[in-house]
C-alpha positions in Angstrom: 35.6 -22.9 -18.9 34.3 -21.4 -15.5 32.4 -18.1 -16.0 33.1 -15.4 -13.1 29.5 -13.3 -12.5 29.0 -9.7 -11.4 26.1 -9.3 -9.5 24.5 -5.5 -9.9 21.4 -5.9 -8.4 22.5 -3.3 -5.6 23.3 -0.5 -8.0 22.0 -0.9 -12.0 19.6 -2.7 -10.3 18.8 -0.1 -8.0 18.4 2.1 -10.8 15.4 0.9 -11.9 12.5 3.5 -11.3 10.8 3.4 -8.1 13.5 0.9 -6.5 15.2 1.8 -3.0 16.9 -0.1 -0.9 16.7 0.2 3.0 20.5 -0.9 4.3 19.0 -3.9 5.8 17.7 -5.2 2.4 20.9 -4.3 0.9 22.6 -6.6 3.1 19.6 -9.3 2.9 20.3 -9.3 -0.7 24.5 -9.4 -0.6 24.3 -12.3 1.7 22.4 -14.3 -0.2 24.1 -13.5 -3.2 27.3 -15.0 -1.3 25.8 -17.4 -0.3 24.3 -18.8 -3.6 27.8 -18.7 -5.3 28.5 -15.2 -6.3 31.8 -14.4 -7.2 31.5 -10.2 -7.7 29.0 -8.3 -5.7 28.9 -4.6 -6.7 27.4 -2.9 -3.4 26.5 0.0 -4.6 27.8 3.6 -5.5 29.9 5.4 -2.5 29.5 8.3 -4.3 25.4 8.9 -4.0 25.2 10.0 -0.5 25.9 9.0 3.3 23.1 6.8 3.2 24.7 4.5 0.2 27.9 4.6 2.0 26.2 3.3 5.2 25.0 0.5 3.4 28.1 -0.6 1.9 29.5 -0.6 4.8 27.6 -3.0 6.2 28.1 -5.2 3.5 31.9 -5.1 3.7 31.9 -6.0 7.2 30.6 -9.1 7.0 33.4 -10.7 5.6 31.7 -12.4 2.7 33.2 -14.5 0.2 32.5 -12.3 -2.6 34.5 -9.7 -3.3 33.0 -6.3 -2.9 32.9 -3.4 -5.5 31.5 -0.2 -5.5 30.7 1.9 -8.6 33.0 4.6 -9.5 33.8 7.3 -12.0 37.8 8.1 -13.3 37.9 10.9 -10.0 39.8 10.8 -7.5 36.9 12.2 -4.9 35.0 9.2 -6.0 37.0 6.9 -5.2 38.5 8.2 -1.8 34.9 7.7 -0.9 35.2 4.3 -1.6 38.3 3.7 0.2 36.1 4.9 3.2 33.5 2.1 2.4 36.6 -0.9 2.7 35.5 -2.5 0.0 37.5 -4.9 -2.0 37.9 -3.0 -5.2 36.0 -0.6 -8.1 33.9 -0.8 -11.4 35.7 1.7 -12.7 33.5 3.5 -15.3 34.9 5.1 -18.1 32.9 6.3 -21.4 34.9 5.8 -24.0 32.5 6.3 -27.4 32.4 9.4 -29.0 29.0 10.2 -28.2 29.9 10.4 -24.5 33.4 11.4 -24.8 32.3 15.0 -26.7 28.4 15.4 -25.8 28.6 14.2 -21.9 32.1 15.1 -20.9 33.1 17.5 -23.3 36.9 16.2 -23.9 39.0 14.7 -26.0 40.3 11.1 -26.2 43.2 12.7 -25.3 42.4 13.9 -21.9 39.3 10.6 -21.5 42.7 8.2 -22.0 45.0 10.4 -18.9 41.8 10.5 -16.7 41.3 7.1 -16.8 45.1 6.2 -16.3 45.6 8.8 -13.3 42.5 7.1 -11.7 43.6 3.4 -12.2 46.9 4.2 -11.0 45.6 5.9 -7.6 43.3 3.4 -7.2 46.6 0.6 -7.2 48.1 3.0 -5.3 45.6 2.8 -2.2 45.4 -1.5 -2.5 42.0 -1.6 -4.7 41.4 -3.9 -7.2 40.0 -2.6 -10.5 37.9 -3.8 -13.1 37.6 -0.9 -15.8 34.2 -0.8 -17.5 34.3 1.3 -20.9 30.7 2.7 -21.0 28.9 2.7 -24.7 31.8 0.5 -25.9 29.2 -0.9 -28.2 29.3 2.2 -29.9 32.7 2.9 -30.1 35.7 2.7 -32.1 37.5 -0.4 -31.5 40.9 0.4 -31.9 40.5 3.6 -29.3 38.4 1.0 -27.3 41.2 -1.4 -27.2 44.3 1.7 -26.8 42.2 2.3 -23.4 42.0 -1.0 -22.0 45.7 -1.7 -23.0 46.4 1.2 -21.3 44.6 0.5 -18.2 46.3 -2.9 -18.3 49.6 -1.6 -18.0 48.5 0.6 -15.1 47.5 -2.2 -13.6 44.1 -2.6 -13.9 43.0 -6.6 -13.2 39.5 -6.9 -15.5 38.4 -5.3 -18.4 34.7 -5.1 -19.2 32.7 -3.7 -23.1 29.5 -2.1 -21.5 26.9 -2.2 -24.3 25.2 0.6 -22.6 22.3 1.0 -24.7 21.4 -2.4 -25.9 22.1 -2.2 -29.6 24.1 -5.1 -29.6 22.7 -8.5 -31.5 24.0 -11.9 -31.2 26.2 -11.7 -34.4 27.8 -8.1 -33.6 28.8 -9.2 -29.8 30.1 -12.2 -30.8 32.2 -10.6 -33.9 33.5 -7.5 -30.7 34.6 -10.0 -28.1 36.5 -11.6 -31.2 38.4 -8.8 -31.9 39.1 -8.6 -27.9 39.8 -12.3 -27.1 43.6 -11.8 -26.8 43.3 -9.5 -24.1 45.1 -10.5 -21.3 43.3 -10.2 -18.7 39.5 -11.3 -17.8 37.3 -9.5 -20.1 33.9 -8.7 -19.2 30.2 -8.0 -20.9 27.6 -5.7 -19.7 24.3 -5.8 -21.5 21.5 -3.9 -21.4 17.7 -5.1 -22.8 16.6 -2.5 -24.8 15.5 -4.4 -27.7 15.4 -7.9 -25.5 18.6 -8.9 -26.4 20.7 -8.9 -23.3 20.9 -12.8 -22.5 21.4 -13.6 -25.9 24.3 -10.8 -26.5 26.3 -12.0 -23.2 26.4 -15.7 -24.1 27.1 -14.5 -27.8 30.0 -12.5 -25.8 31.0 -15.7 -23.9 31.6 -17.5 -27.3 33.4 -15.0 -28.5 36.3 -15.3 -25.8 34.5 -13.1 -22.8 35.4 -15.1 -19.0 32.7 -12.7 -17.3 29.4 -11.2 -17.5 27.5 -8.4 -15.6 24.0 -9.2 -14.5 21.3 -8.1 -12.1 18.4 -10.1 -10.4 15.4 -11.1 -12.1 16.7 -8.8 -14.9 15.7 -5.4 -13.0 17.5 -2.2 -14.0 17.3 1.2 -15.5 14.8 1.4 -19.0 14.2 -2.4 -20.0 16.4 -3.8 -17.4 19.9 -5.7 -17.8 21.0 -9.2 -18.3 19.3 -11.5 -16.2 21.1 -13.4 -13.7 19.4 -16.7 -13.8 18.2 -17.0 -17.2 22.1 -16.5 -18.1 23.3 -18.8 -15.5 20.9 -22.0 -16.2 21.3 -21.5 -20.1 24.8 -21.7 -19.2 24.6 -25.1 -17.6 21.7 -26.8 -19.8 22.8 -25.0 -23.5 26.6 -24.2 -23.2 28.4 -27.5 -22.4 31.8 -26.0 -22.0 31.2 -23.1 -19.6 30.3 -23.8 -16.1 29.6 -21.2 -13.5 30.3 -21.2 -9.1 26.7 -20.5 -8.4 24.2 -22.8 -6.3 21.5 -23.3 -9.3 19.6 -25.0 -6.9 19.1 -21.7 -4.8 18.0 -19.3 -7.7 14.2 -18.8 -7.5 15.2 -18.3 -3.6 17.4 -14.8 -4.5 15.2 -14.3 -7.2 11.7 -13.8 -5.2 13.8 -12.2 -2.7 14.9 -9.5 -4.6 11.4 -9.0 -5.9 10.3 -8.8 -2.6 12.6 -5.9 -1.6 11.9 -4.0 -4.6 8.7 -4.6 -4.7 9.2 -5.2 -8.8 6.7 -7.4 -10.4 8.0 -10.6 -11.9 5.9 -11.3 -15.0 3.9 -14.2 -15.0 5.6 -15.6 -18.1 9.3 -14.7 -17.3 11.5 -17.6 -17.8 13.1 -19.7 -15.3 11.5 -17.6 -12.4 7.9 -16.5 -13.6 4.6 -18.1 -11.9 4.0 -19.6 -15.5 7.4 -21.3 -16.0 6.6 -24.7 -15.0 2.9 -24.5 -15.1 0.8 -26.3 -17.4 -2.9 -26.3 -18.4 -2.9 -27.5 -22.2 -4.4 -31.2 -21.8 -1.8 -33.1 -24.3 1.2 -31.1 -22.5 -0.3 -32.1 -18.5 -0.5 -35.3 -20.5 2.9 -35.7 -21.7 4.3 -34.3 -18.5 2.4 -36.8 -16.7 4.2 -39.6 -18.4 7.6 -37.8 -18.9 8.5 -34.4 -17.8 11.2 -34.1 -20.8 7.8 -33.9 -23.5 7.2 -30.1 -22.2 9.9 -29.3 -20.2 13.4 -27.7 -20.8 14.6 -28.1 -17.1 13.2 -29.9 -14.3 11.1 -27.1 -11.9 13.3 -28.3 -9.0 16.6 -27.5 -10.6 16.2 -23.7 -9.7 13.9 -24.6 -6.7 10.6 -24.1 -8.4 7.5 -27.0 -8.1 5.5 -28.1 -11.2 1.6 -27.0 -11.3 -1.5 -27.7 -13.5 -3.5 -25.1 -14.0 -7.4 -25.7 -14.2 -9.2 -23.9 -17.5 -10.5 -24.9 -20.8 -7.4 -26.3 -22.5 -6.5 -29.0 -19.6 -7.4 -32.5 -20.4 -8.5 -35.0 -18.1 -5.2 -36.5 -16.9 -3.6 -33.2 -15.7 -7.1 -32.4 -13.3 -6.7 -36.1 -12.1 -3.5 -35.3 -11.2 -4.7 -32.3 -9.3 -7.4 -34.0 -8.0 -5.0 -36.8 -6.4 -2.9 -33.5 -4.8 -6.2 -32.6 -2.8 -6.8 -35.8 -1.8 -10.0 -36.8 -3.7 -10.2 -40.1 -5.5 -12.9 -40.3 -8.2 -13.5 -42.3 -11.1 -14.1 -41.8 -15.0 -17.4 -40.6 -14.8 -16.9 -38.3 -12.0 -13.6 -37.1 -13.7 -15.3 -36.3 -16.9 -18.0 -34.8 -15.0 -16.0 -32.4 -13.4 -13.4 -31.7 -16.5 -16.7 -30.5 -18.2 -18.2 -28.8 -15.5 -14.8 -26.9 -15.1 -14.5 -25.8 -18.8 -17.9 -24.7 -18.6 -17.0 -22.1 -15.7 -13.7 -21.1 -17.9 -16.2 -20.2 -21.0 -18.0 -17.9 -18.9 -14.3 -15.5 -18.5 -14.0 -16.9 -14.6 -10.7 -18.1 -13.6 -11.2 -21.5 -11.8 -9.4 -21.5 -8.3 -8.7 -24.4 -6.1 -11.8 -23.7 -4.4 -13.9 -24.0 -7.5 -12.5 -27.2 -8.3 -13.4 -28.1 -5.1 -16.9 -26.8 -5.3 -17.4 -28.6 -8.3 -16.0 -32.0 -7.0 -17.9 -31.7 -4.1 -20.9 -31.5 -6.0 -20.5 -34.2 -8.7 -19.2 -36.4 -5.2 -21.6 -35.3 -3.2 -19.7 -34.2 -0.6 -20.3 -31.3 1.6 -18.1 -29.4 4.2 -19.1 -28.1 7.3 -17.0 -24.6 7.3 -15.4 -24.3 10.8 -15.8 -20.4 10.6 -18.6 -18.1 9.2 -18.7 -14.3 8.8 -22.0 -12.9 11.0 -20.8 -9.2 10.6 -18.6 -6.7 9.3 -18.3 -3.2 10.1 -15.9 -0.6 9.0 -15.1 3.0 9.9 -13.4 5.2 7.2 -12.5 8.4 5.5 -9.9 11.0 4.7 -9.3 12.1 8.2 -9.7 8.7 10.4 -8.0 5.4 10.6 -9.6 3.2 8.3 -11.1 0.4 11.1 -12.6 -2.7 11.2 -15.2 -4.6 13.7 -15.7 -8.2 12.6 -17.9 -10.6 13.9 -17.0 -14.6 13.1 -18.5 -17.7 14.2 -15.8 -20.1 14.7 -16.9 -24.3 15.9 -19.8 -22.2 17.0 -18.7 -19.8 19.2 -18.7 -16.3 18.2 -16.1 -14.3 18.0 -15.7 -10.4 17.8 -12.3 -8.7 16.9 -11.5 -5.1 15.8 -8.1 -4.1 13.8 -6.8 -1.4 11.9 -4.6 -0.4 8.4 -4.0 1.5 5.6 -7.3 1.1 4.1 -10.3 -0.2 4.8 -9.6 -3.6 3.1 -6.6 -3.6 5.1 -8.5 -2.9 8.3 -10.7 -5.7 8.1 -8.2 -8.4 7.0 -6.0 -7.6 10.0 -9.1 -7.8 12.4 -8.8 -11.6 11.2 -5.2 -12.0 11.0 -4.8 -11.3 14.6 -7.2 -13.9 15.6 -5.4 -17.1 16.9 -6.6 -19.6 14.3 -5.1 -17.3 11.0 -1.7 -16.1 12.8 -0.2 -18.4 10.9 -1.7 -17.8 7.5 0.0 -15.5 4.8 -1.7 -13.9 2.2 0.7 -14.1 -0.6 -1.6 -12.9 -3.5 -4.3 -10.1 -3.7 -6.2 -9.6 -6.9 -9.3 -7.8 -7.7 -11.3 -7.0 -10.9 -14.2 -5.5 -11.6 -17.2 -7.8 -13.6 -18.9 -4.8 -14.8 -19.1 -1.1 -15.2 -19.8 1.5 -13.0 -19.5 2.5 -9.2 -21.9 -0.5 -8.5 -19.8 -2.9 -10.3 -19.7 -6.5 -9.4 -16.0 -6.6 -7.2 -14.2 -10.2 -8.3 -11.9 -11.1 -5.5 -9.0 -13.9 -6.1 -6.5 -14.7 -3.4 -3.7 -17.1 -2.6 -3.3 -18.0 1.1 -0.1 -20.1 2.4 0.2 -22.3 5.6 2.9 -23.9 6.1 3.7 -26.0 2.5 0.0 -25.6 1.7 -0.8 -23.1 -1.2 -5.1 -22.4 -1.8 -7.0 -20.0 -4.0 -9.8 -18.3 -2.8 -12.5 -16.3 -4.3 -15.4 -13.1 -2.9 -18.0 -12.2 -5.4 -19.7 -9.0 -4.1 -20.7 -5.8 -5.6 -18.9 -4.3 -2.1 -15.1 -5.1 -2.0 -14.6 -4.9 1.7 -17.4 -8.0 1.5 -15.6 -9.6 -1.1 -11.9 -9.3 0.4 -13.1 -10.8 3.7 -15.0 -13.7 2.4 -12.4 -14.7 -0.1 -10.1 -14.4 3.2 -12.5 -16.9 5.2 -12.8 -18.8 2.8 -9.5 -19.7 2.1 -8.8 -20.3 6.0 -11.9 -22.1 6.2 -9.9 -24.6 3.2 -6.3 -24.7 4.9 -8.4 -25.8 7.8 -10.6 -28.7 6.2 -6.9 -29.7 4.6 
């Protein structure tokens, strides 16, 4: 059975505090959902202001694949607005439990059941297709649940969709609700929510149980806990559910997926499935062992299934076969002594609390090889201007194949500053700092500053690390350092 998907990244997703959306990324975000496979993209809600109209807009003239939607409530005002946006059709929202029907709206089931007729019917009327989304349904009575979708269906309304609001469904109750709906006849929709970390599991539950559609958002984002996520729903789809099949690229996910988490600026957690930093990475020394020989010993999925790359991570549970696999990546060859040598060496740093970079490895193997690197550049001086009523400004003064260098830049902060007085030199322009993290060693205003970052060039990924009690000091030489590996690479 092929699964239809709602994307609502661009408004439940939107929803999620602190998350705003220039047009632009809007649009970013649409066509890439289009592009990937998506068959419903709900743009927005035309309602919310000039701005969100603006933005659907510009999504509906593009002439996507997908067909458009915008958020609206059972009023007629809402949806004239969006008529005015051109898009394909509505998510029609209507509460029907009787929480919302007497405490929110202050009605009866009664007049909730005319509303949501008149509005389906002028929606039909103007050429909009509608898919009615009962809000709470989780919570309400099924037979008045099931009056107002048969209703709506004989005014015309093309999809039904059970909106389980507040996430208080589990696996056995969805399953047992989209039993009781599975003669509906028309597509019928679930809408979870993850308030007790259940909103994957309840939609496939609701996909058993006879539902052809489910409601997700990117990466999971949303209002309190976030909604179903998009790509841990589609790939158990394809690797657990052998009957159900989806339209979307799988291949493309962790593309949309740090997109989306770019624009938002929302954190994926390290550990997330499918899309997380940790989902294919491996440190244990039997499981970089067993990978090593066959991926299928520690691995659901293949990494490159949704576009992701297997990693071993260095620390005190690796083994020796997953740091000679490491080693191999950065091109040193060494034998069983040396490898030992450095395994131990390596575990010995971990003890201590340090996380081991690339460039400690490298440290350590160049000292158990004997090998030394020349570093093309070398800080001489760094000089920064600061305070509440000045630029934050940076001097710095590099030594690159020996000749000297001197470059100023400025930014937001001081840290800032002095990185962009680098970045605008020719040899880093094309460097990206992708990860900034700093912690402090010890107490105090004169704390030890620990410095990690992860620089990109091209297809190359390196760590770096600055140790200083100043963090301007420790920012900059973490930065150079890094360069100064991408370079020797």
């Amino acid at each position: 059975m092929n699964i239809k998907i709602l994307d609502t990244t661009l408004r439940d997703g939107e929803q999620t505090p602190g998350v705003s959306l220039t047009p632009l990324e809007k649009l970013r975000i649409a066509t890439k959902l289009d592009e990937i496979g998506m068959d419903y993209i709900e743009a927005g809600s035309a309602i919310t202001s000039e701005g969100e109209r603006e933005s659907i807009k510009g999504i509906t003239q593009q002439g996507l694949n997908a067909e458009i939607l915008s958020f609206s409530r059972p009023l007629n005002v809402d949806i004239d607005y969006c008529l005015d946006c051109d898009v394909d059709g509505v998510n029609l929202v209507v509460p029907t439990s009787d929480l919302h029907i007497s405490q929110k709206l202050n009605t009866t089931h009664d007049k909730l059941l005319d509303m949501s007729n008149a509005a389906i019917d002028y929606c039909k009327d103007h050429g909009l297709i509608v898919e009615i989304s009962a809000e709470d349904a989780s919570r309400s009575d099924v037979d008045f649940l099931r009056l107002v979708y048969d209703n709506a269906i004989e005014h015309g309304a093309d999809r039904v969709c059970v909106c389980d609001t507040v996430g208080i469904l589990t696996p056995d109750s969805s399953f047992e609700l989209f039993s009781k709906l599975n003669d509906i006849t028309v597509p019928v929709a679930v809408h979870c929510h993850n308030d007790f970390g259940l909103a994957v599991a309840n939609t496939l539950s609701a996909l058993k149980g006879g539902a052809t559609e489910f409601h997700s958002t990117i990466n999971g984002i949303g209002e309190r806990a976030g909604n179903t996520s998009f790509e841990e729903c589609v790939v158990s789809i394809d690797r657990l559910l052998p009957d159900y099949s989806t339209n979307v690229n799988i291949h493309e996910i962790y593309d949309v997926s740090k997109l989306v988490a770019r624009s938002t600026g929302v954190y994926i957690q390290p550990n997330k499935a499918i899309v997380g930093e940790n989902a294919f990475a491996h440190e244990s020394g039997i499981h970089s062992d067993g990978i090593i020989k066959n991926s299928a010993t520690y691995e659901p999925i293949t990494p490159e299934l949704v576009g992701r790359k297997r990693k071993f991570v260095l620390g005190k549970h690796m083994g020796t076969h997953g740091l000679d696999n490491r080693l191999k990546e950065l091109g040193l060859d060494v034998d069983k002594t040396q490898l030992k040598q450095i395994c131990d060496d390596i575990k010995d740093l971990a003890d201590k609390g340090k996380t081991v970079t690339d460039v400690d490895l490298q440290a350590i193997a160049d000292n158990v090889l004997q090998i030394n690197h020349e570093d093309r550049i070398k800080l001489d001086e760094v000089t920064i201007v600061s305070g509440n009523k000045v630029m934050p400004t940076a001097s710095v003064k590099i030594t690159i194949d020996d000749d000297e260098i001197l470059n100023a830049g400025v930014g937001v902060g001081p840290v800032d500053a002095a990185i962009n007085a680098l970045k605008s030199l020719d040899l880093f322009r094309d460097v990206d700092l992708i990860e900034y993290h700093v912690d402090a060693i010890t107490g105090g205003t004169d704390a030890f500053i620990d410095v990690i970052i992860k620089l990109q060039k091209a297809d190359k990924v390196v760590s770096a690390r600055g140790t200083e009690p100043d963090i301007i000091n420790a920012s900059v030489k973490a930065y150079i350092a890094g360069v100064n590996r991408l370079l020797r690479d």
